[in-house]
N, CA, C and O atoms as a Maestro MAE file, in Angstrom:
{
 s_m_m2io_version
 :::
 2.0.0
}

f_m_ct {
 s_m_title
 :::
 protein
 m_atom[312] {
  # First column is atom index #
  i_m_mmod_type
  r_m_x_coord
  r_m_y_coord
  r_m_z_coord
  i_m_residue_number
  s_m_chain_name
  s_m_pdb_residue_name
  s_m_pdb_atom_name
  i_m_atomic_number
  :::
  1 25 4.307 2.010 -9.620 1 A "UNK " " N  " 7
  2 3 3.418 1.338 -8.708 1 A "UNK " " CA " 6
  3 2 2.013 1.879 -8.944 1 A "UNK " " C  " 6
  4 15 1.667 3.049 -9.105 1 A "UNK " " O  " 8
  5 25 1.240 0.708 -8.927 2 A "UNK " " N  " 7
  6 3 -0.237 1.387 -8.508 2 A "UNK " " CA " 6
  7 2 -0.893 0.889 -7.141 2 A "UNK " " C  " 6
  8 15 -0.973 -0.191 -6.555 2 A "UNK " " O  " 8
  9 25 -1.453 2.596 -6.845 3 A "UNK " " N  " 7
  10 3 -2.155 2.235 -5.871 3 A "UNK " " CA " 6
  11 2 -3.829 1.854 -5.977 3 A "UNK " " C  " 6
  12 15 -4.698 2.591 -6.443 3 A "UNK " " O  " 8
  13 25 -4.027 0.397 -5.369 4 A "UNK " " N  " 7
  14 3 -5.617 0.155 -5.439 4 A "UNK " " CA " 6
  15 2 -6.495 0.828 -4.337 4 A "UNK " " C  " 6
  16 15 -6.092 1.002 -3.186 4 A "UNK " " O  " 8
  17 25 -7.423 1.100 -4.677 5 A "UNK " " N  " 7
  18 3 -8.241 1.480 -3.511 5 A "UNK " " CA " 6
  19 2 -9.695 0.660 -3.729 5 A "UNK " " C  " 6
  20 15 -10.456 0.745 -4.693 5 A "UNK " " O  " 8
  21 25 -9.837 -0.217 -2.433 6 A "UNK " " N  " 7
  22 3 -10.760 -1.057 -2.163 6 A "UNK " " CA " 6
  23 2 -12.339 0.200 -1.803 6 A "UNK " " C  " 6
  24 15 -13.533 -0.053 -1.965 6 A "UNK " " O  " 8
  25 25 -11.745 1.401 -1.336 7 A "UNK " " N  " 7
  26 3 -13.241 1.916 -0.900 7 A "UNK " " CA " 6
  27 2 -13.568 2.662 -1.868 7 A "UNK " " C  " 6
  28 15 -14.794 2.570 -1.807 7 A "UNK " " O  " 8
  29 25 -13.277 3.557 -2.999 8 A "UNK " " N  " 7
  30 3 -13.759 3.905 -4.696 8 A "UNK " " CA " 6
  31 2 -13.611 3.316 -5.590 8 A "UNK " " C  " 6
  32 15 -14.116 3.646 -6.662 8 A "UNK " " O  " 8
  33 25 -12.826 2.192 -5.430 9 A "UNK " " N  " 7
  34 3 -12.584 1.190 -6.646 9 A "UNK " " CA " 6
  35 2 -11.885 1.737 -7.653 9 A "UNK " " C  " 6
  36 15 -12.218 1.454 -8.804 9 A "UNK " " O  " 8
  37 25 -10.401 2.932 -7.328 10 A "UNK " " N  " 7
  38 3 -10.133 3.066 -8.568 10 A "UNK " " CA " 6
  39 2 -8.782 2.654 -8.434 10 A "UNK " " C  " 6
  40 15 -8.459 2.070 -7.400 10 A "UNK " " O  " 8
  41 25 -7.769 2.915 -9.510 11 A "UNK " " N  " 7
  42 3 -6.298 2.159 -9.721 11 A "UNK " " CA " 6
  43 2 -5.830 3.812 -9.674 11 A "UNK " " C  " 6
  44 15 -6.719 4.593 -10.014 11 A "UNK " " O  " 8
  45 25 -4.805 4.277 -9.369 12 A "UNK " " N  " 7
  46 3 -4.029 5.872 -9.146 12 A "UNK " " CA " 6
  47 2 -2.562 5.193 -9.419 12 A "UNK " " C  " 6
  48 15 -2.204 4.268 -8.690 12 A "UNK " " O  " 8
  49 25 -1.765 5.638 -10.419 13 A "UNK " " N  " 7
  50 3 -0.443 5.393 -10.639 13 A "UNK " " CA " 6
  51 2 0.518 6.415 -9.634 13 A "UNK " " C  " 6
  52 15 0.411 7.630 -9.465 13 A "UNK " " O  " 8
  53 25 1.300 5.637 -9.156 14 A "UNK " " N  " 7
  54 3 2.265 6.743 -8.342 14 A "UNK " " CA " 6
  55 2 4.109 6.376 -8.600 14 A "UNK " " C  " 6
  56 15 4.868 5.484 -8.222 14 A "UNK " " O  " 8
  57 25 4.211 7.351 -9.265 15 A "UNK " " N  " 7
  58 3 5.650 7.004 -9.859 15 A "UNK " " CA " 6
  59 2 6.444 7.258 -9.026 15 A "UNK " " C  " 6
  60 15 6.613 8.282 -8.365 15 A "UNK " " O  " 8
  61 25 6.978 6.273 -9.042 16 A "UNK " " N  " 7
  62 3 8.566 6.154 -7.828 16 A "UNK " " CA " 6
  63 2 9.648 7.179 -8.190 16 A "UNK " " C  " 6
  64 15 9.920 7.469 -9.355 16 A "UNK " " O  " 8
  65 25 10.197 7.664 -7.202 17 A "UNK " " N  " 7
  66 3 11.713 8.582 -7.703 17 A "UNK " " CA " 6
  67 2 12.431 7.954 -7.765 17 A "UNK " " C  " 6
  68 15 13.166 7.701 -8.719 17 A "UNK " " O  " 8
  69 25 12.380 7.268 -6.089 18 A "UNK " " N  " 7
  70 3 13.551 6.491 -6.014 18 A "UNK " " CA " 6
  71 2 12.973 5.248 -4.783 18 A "UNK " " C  " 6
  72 15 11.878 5.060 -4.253 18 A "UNK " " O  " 8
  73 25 14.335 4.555 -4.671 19 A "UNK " " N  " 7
  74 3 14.034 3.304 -3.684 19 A "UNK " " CA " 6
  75 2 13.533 3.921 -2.411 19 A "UNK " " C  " 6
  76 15 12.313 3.786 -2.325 19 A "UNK " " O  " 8
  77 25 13.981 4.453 -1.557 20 A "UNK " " N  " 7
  78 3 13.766 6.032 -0.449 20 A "UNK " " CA " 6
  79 2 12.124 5.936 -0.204 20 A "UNK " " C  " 6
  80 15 11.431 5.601 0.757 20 A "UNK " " O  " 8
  81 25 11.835 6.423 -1.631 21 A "UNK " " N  " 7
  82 3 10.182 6.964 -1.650 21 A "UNK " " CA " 6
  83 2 9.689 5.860 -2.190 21 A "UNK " " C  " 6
  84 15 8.487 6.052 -2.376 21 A "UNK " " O  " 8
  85 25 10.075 4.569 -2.614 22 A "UNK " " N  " 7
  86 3 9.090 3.358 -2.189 22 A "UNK " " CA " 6
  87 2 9.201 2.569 -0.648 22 A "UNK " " C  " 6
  88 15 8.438 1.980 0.118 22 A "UNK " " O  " 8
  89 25 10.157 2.822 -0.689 23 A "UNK " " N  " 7
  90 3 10.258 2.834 1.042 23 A "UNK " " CA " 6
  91 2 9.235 3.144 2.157 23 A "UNK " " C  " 6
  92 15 8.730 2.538 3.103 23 A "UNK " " O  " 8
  93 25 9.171 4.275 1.648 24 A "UNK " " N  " 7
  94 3 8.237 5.397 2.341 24 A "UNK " " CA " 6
  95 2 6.370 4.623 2.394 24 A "UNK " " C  " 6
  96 15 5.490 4.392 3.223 24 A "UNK " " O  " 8
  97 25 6.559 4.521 1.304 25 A "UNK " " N  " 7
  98 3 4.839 3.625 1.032 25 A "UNK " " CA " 6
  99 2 4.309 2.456 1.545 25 A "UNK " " C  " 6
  100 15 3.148 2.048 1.579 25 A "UNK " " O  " 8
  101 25 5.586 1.876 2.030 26 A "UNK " " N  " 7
  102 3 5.180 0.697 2.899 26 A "UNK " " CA " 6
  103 2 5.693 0.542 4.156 26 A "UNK " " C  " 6
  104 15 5.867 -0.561 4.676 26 A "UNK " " O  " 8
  105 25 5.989 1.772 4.761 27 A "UNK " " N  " 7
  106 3 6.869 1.864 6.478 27 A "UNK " " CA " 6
  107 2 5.698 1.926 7.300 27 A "UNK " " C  " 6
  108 15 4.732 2.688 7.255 27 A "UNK " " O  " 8
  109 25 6.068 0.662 8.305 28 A "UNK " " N  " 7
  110 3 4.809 0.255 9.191 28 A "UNK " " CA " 6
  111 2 4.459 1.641 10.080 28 A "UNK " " C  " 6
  112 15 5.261 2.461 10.527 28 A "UNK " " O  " 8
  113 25 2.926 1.627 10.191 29 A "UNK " " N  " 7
  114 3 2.428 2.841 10.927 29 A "UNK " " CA " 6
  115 2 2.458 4.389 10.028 29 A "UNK " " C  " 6
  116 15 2.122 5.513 10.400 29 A "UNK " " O  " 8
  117 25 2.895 4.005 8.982 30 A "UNK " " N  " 7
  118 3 2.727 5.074 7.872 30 A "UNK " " CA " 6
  119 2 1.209 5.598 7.042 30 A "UNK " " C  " 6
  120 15 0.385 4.742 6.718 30 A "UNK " " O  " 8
  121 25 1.018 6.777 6.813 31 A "UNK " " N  " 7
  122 3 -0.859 6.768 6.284 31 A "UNK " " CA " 6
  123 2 -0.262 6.936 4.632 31 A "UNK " " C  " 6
  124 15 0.817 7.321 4.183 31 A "UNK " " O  " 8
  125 25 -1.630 6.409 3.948 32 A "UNK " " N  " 7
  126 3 -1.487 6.650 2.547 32 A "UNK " " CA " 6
  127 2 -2.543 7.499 2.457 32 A "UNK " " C  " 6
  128 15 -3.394 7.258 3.314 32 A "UNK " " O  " 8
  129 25 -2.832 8.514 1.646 33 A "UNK " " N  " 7
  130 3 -4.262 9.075 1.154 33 A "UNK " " CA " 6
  131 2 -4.566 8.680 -0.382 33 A "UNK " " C  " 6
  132 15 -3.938 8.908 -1.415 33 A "UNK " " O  " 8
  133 25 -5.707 8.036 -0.141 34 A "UNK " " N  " 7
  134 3 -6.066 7.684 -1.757 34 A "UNK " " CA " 6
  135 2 -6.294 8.938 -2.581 34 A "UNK " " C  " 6
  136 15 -7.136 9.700 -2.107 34 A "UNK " " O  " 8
  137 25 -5.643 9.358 -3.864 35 A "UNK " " N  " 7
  138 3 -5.469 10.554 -4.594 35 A "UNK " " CA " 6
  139 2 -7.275 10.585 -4.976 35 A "UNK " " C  " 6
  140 15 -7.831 11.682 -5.020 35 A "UNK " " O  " 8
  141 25 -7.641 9.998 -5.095 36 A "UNK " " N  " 7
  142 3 -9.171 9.751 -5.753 36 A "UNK " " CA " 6
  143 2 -10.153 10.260 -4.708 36 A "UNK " " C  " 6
  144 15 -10.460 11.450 -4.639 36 A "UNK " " O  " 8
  145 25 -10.747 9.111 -3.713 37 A "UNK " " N  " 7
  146 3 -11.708 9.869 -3.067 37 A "UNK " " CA " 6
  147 2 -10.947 10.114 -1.355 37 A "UNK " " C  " 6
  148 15 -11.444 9.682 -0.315 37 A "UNK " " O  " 8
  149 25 -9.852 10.787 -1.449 38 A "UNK " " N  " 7
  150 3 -8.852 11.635 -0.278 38 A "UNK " " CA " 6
  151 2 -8.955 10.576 0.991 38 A "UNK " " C  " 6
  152 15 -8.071 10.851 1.802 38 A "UNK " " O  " 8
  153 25 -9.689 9.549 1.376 39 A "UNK " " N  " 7
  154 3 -9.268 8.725 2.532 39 A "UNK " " CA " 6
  155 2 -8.437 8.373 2.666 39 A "UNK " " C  " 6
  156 15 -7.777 7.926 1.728 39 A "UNK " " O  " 8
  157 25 -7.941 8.384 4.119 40 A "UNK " " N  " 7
  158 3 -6.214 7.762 4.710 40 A "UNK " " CA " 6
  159 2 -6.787 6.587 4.794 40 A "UNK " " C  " 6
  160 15 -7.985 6.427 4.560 40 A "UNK " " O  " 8
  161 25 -5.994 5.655 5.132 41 A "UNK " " N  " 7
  162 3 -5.696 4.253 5.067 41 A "UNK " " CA " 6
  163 2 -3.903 4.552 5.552 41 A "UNK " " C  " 6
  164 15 -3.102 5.419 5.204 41 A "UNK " " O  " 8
  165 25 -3.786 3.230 6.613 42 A "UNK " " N  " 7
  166 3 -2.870 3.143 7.726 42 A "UNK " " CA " 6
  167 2 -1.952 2.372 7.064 42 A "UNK " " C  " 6
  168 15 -2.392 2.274 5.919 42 A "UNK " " O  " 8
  169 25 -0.885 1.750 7.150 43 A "UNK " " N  " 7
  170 3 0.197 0.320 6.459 43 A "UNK " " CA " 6
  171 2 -0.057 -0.118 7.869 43 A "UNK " " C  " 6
  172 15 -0.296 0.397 8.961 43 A "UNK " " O  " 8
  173 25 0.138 -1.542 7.238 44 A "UNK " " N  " 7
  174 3 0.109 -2.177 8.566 44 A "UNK " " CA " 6
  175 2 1.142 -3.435 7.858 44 A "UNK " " C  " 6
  176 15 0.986 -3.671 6.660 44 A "UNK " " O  " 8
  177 25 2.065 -4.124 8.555 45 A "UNK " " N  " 7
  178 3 2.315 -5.200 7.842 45 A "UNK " " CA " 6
  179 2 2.272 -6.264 8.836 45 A "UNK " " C  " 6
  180 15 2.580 -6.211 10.026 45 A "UNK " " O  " 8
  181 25 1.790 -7.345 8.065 46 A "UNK " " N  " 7
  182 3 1.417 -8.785 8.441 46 A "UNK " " CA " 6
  183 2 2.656 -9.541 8.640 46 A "UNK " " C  " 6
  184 15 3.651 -9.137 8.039 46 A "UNK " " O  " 8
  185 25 2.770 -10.759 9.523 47 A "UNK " " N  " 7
  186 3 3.694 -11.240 9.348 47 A "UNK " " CA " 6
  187 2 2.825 -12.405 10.072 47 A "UNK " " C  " 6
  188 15 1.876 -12.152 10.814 47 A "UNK " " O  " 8
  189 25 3.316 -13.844 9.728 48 A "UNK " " N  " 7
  190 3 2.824 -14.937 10.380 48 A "UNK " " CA " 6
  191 2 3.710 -15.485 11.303 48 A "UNK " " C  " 6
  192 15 4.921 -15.464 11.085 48 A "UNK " " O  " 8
  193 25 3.231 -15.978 12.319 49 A "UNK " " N  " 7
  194 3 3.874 -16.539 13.359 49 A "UNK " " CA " 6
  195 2 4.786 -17.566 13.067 49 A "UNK " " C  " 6
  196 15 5.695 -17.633 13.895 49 A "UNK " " O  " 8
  197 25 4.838 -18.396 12.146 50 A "UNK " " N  " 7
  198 3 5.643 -19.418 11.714 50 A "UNK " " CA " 6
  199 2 5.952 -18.958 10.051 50 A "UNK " " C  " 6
  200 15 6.086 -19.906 9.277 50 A "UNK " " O  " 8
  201 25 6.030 -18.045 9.672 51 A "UNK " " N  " 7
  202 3 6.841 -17.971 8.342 51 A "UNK " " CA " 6
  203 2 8.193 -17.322 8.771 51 A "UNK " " C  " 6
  204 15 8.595 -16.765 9.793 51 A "UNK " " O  " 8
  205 25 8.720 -17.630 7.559 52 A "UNK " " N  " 7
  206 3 10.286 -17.397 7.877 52 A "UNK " " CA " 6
  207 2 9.882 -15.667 7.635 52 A "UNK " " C  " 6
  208 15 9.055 -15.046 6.969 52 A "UNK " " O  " 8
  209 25 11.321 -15.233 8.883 53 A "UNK " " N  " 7
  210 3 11.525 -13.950 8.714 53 A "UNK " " CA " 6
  211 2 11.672 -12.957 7.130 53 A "UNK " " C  " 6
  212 15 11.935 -11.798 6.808 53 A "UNK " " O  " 8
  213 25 11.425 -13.859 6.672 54 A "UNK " " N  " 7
  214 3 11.632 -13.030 4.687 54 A "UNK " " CA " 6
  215 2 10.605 -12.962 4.263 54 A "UNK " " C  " 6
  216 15 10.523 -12.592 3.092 54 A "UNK " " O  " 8
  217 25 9.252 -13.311 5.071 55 A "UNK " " N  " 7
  218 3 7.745 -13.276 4.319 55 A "UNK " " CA " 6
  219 2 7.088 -12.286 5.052 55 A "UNK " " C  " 6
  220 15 6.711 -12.443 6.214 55 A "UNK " " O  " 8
  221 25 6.954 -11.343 4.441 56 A "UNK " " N  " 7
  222 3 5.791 -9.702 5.405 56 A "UNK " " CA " 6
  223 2 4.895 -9.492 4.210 56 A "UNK " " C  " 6
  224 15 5.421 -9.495 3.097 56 A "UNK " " O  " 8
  225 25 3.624 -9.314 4.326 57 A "UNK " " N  " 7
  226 3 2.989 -8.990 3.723 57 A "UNK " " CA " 6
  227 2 2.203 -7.266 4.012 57 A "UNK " " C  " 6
  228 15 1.607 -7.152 5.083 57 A "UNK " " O  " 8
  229 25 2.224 -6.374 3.336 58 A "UNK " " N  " 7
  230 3 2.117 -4.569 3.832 58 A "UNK " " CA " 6
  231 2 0.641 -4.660 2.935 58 A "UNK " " C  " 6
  232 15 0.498 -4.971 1.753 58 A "UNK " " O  " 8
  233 25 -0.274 -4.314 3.836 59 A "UNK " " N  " 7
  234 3 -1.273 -3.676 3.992 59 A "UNK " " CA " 6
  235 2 -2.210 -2.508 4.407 59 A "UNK " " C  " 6
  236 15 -2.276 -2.153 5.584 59 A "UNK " " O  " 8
  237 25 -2.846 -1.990 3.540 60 A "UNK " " N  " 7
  238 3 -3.418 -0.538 4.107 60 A "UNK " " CA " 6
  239 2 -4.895 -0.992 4.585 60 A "UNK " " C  " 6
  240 15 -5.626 -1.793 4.002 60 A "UNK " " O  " 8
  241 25 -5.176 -0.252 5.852 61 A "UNK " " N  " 7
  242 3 -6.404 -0.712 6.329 61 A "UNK " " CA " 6
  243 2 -7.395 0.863 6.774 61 A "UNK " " C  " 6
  244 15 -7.045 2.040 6.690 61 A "UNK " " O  " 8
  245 25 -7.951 0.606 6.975 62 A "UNK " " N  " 7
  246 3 -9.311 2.120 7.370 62 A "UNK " " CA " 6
  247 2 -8.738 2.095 8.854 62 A "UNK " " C  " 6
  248 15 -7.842 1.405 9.341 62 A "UNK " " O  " 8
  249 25 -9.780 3.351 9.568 63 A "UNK " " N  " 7
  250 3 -9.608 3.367 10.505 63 A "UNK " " CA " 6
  251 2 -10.444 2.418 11.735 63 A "UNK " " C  " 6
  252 15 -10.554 2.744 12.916 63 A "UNK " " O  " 8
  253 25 -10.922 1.312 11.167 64 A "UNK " " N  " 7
  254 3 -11.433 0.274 11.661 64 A "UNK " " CA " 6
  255 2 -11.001 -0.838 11.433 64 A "UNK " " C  " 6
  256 15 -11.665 -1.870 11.536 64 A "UNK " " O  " 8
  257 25 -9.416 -0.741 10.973 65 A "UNK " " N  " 7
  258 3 -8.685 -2.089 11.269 65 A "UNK " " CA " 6
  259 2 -8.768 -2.972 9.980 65 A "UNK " " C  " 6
  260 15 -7.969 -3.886 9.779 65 A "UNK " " O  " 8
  261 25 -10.337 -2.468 8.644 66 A "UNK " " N  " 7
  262 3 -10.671 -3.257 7.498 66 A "UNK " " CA " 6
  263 2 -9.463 -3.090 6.502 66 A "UNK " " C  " 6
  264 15 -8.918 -1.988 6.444 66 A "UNK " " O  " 8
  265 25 -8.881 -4.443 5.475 67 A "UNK " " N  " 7
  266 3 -7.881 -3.677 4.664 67 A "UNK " " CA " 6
  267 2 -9.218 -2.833 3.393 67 A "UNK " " C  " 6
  268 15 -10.387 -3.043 3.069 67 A "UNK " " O  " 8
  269 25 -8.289 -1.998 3.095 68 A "UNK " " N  " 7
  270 3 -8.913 -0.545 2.244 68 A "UNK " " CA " 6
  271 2 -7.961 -0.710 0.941 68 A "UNK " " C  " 6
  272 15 -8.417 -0.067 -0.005 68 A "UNK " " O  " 8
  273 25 -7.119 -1.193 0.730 69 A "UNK " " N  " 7
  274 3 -6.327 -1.109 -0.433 69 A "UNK " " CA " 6
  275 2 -4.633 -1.612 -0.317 69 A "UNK " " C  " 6
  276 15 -4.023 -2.086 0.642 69 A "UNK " " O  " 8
  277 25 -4.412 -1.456 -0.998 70 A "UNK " " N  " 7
  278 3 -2.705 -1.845 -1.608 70 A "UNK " " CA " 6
  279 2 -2.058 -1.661 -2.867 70 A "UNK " " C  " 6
  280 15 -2.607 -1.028 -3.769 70 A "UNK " " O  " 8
  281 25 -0.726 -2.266 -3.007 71 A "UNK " " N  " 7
  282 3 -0.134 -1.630 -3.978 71 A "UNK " " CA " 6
  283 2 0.388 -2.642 -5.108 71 A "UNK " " C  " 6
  284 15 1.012 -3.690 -4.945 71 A "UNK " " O  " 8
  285 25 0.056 -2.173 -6.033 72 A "UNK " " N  " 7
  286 3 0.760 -3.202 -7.228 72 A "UNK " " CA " 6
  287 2 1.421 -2.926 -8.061 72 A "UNK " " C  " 6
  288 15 1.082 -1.927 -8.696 72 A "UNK " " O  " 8
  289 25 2.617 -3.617 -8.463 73 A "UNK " " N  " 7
  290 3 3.305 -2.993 -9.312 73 A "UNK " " CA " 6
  291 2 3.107 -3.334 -10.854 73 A "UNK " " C  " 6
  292 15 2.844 -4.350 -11.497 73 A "UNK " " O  " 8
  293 25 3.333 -2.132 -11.108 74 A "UNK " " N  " 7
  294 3 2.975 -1.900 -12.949 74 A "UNK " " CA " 6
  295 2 4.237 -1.834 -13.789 74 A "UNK " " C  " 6
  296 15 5.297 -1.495 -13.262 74 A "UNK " " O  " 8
  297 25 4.179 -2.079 -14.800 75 A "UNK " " N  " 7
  298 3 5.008 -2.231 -15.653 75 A "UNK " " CA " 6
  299 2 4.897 -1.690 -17.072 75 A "UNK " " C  " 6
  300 15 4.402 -2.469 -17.886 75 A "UNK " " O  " 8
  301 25 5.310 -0.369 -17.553 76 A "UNK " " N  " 7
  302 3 4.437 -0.115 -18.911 76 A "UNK " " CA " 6
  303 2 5.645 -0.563 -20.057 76 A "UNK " " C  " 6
  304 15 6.867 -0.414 -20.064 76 A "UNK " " O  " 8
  305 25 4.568 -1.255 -21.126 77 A "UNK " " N  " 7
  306 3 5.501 -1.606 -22.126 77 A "UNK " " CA " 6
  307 2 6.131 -0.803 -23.190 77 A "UNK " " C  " 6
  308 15 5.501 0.140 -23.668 77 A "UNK " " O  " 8
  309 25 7.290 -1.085 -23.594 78 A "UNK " " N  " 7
  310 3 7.618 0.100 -24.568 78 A "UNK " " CA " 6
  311 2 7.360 -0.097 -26.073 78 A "UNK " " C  " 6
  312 15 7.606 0.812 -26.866 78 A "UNK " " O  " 8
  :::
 }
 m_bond[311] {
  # First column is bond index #
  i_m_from
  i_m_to
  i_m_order
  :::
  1 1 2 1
  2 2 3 1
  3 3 4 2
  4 3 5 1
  5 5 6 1
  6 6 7 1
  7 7 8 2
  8 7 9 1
  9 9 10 1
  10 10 11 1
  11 11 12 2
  12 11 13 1
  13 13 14 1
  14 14 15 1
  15 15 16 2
  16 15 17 1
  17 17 18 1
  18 18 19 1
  19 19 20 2
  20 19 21 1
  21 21 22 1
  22 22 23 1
  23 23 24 2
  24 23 25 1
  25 25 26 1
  26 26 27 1
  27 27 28 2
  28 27 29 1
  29 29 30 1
  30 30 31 1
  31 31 32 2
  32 31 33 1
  33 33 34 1
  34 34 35 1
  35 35 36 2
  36 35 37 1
  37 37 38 1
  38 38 39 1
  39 39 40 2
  40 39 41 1
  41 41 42 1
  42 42 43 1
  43 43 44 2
  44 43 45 1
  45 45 46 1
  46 46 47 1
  47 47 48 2
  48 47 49 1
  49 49 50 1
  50 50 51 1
  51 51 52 2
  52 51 53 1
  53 53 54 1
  54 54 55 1
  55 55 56 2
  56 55 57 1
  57 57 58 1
  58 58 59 1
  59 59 60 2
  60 59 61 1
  61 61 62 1
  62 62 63 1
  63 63 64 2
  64 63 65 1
  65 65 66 1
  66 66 67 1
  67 67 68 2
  68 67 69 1
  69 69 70 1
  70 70 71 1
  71 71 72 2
  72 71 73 1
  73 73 74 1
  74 74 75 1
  75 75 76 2
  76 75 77 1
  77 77 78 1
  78 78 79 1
  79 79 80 2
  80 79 81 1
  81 81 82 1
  82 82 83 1
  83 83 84 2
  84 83 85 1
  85 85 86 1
  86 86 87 1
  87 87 88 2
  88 87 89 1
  89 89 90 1
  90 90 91 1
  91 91 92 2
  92 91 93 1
  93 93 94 1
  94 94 95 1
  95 95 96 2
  96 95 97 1
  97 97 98 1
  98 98 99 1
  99 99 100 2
  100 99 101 1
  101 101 102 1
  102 102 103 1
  103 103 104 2
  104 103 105 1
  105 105 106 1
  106 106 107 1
  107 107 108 2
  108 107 109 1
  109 109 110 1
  110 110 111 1
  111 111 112 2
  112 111 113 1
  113 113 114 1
  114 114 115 1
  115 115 116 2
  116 115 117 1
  117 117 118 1
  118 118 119 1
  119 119 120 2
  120 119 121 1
  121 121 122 1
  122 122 123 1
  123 123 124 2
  124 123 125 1
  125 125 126 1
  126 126 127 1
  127 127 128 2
  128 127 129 1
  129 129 130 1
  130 130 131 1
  131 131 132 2
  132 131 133 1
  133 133 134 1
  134 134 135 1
  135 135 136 2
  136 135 137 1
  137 137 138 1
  138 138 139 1
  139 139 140 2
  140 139 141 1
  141 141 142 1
  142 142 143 1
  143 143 144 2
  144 143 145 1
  145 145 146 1
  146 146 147 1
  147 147 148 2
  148 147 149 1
  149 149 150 1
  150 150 151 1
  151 151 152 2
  152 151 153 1
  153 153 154 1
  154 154 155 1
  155 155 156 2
  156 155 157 1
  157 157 158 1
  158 158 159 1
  159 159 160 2
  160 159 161 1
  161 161 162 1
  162 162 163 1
  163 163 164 2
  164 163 165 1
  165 165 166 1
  166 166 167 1
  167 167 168 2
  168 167 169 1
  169 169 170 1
  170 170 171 1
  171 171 172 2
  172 171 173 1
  173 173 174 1
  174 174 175 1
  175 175 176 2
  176 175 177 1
  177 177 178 1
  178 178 179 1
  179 179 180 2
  180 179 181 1
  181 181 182 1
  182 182 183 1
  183 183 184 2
  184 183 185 1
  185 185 186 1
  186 186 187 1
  187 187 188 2
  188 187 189 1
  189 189 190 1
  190 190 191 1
  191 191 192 2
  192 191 193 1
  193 193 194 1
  194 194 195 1
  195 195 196 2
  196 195 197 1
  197 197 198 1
  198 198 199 1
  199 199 200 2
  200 199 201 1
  201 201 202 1
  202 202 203 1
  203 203 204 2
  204 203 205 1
  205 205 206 1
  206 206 207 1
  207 207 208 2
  208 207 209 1
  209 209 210 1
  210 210 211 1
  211 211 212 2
  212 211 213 1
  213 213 214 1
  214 214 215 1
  215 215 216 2
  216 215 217 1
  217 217 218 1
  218 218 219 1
  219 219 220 2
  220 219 221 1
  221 221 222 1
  222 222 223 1
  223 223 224 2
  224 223 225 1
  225 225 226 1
  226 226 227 1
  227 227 228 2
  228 227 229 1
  229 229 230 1
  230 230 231 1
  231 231 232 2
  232 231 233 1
  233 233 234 1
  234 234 235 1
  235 235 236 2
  236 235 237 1
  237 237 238 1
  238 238 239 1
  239 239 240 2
  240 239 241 1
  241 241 242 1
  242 242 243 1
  243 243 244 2
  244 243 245 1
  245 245 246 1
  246 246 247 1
  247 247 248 2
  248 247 249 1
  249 249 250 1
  250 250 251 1
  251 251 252 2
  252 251 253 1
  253 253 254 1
  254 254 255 1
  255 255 256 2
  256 255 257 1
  257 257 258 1
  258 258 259 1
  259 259 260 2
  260 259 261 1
  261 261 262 1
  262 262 263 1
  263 263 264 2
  264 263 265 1
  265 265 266 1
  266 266 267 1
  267 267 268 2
  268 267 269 1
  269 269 270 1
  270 270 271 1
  271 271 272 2
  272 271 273 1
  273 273 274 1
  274 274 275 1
  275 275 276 2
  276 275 277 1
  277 277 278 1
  278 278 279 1
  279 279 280 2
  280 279 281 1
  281 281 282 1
  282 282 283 1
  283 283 284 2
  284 283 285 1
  285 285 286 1
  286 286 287 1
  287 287 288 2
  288 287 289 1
  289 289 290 1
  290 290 291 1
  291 291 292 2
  292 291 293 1
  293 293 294 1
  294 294 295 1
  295 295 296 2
  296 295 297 1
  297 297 298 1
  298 298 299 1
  299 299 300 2
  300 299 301 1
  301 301 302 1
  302 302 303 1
  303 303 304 2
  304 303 305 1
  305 305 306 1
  306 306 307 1
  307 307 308 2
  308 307 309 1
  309 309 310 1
  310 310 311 1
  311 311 312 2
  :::
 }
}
């Protein structure tokens, strides 16, 4: 996985162990600290009032509610 960060603009790879500890990265009310310039950022996950229960979208936001970053997954080729 990489983590983006919207407030230094950089990409930080964070290698999974296991399912557990990707778990962990997106459990609502959970903080992330960007490895780069050390700000927390909160998860928050979205959900819409009329999407089906299988659509959440997990977001990290500042402590003013702005999203600050998220996570994408990477794939390195062999």
């Amino acid at each position: 996985m990489v983590y983006v960060c919207n407030m230094c603009k950089t990409l930080t790879n964070i290698p999974i162990k296991s399912q557990e500890h990707a778990l962990t990265l997106c459990k609502e009310d959970s903080s992330m600290t960007c490895p780069s310039c050390k700000k927390t950022s909160k998860v928050v996950i979205k959900r819409a009032r009329n999407d089906a229960p299988t659509h959440t979208e997990v977001t990290y936001v500042d402590d003013k509610g702005k999203e600050c970053g998220f996570m994408a997954i990477h794939e390195e080729k062999q």
